[in-house]
C-alpha positions as CSV (number, residue, x, y, z in Angstrom):
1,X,14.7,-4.5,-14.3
2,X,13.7,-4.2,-17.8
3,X,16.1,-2.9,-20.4
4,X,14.4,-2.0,-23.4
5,X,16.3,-0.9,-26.4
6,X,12.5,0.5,-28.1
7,X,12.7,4.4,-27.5
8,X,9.0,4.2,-27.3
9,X,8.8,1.9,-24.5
10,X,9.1,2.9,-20.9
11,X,12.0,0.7,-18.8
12,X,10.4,-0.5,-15.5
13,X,13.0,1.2,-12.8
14,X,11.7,-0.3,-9.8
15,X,7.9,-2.7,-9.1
16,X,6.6,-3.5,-5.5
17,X,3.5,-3.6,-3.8
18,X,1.6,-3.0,-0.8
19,X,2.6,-4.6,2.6
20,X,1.1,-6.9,4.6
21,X,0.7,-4.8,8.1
22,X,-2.6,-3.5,6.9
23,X,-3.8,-7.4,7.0
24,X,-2.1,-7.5,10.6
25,X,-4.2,-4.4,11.7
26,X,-7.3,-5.8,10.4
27,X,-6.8,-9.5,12.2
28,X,-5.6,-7.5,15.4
29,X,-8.7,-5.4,15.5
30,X,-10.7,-8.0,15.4
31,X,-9.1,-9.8,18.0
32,X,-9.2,-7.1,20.5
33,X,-13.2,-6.3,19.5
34,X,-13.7,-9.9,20.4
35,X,-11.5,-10.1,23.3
36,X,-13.2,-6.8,24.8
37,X,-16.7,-7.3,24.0
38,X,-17.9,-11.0,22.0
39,X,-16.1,-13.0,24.9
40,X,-18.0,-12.0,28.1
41,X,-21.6,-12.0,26.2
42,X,-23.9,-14.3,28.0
43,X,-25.7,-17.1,25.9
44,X,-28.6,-15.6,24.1
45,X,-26.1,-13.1,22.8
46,X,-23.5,-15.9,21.5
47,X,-25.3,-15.4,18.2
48,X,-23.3,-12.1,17.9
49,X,-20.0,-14.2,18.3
50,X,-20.6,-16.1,15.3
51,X,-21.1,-12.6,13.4
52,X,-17.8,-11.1,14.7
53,X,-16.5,-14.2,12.9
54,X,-18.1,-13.6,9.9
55,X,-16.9,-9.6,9.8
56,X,-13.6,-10.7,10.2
57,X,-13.1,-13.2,8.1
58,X,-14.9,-11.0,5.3
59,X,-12.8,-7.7,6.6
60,X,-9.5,-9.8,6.1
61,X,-10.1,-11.5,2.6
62,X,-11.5,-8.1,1.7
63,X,-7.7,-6.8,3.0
64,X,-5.8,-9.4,1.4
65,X,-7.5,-8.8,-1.9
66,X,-6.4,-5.2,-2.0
67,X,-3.2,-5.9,-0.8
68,X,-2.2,-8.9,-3.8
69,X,-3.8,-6.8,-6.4
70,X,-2.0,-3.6,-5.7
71,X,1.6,-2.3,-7.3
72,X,3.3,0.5,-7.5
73,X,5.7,0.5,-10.3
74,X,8.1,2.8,-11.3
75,X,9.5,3.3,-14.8
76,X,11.8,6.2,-16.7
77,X,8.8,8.3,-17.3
78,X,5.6,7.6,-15.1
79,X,5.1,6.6,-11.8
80,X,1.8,4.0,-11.7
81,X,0.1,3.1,-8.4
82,X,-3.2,0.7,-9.3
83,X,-4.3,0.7,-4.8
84,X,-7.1,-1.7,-4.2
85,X,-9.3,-4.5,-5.8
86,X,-13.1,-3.9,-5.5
87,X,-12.8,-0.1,-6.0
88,X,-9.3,0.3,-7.7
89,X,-7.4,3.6,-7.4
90,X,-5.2,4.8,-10.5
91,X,-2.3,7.2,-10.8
92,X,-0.3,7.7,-13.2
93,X,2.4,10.5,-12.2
94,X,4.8,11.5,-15.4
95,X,8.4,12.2,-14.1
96,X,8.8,15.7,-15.3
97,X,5.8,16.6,-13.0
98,X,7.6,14.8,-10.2
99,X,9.4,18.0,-8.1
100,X,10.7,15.6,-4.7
101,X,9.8,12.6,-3.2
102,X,9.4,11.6,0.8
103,X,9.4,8.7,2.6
104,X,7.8,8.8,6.3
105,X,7.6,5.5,8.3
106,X,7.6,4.7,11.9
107,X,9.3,2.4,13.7
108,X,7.8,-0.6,13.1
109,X,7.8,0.5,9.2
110,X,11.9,0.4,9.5
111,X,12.0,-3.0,11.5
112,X,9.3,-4.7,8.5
113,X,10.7,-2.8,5.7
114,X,8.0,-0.2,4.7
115,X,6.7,3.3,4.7
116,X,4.1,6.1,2.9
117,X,5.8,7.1,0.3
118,X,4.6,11.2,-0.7
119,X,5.3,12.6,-4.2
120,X,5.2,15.9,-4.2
121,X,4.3,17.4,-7.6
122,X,5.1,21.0,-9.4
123,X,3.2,23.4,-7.8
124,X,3.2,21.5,-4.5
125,X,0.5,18.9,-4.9
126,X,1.3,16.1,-3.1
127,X,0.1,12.2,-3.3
128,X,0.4,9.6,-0.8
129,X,0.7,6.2,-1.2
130,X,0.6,4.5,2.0
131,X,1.9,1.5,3.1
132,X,4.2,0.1,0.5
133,X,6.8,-2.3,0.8
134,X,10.6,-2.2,-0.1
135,X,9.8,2.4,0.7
136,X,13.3,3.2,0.6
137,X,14.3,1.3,-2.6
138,X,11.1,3.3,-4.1
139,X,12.4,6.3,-2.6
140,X,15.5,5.8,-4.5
141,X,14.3,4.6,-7.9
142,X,11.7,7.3,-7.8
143,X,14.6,9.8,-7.2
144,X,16.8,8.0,-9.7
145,X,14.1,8.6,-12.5
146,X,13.9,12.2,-11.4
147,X,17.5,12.9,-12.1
148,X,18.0,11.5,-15.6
């Protein structure tokens, strides 16, 4: 938490990032493709083994590199979500156009601690940013910053 006593500067509320499940789904998918179709190929086709391996291991760095580069950080006035690496997504939500905020998450969100996180703006437009870690701590700090 940063206390700034510069009226000009903006005091970082709450900072997280993206959470690791979407590497999980990416390794998993793999997995199964290979299980159900790269394992039972006969010889000439082994070739196409050796590319499954290559997908995946170019699918999951491609994963992990949006995943460390991503944050979502909110402060007293803005809400800033930089979501991805190669192609990076940008918002930057000021607080007074912030109306509520929701958090949806399933049940393996609440067992591993994250969630989508929709802020819905004034006139109803909404944003999604899906999933982040530490939801509900955003949740509240974005709710926090809303009320001051």
């Amino acid at each position: 938490m940063n206390t700034n006593t510069n009226t000009n500067e903006e005091n970082v509320i709450f900072e997280t990032g993206m959470h690791k499940i979407g590497l999980y789904q990416v390794i998993g998918g793999f997995v199964g493709f290979y299980i159900l179709v790269g394992f039972w190929l006969p010889g000439p086709l082994q070739l196409f083994n050796v590319l499954i391996v290559i997908m995946a291991m170019i699918g999951t760095a491609v994963t992990y590199l949006k995943i460390r580069f991503s944050k979502l950080i909110v402060t007293d006035r803005n809400i800033k979500a930089e979501i991805g690496f190669f192609t990076k997504q940008v918002m930057n939500i000021p607080i007074e156009k912030v109306e509520s905020v929701r958090l949806s998450r399933g049940p393996l969100g609440q067992m591993l601690n994250y969630g989508d996180i929709i802020i819905v703006g004034t006139g109803g437009s909404e944003e999604k940013i899906r999933q982040i870690e530490n939801a509900e701590e955003v949740e509240a700090a974005v709710r926090k910053a809303i009320r001051k």
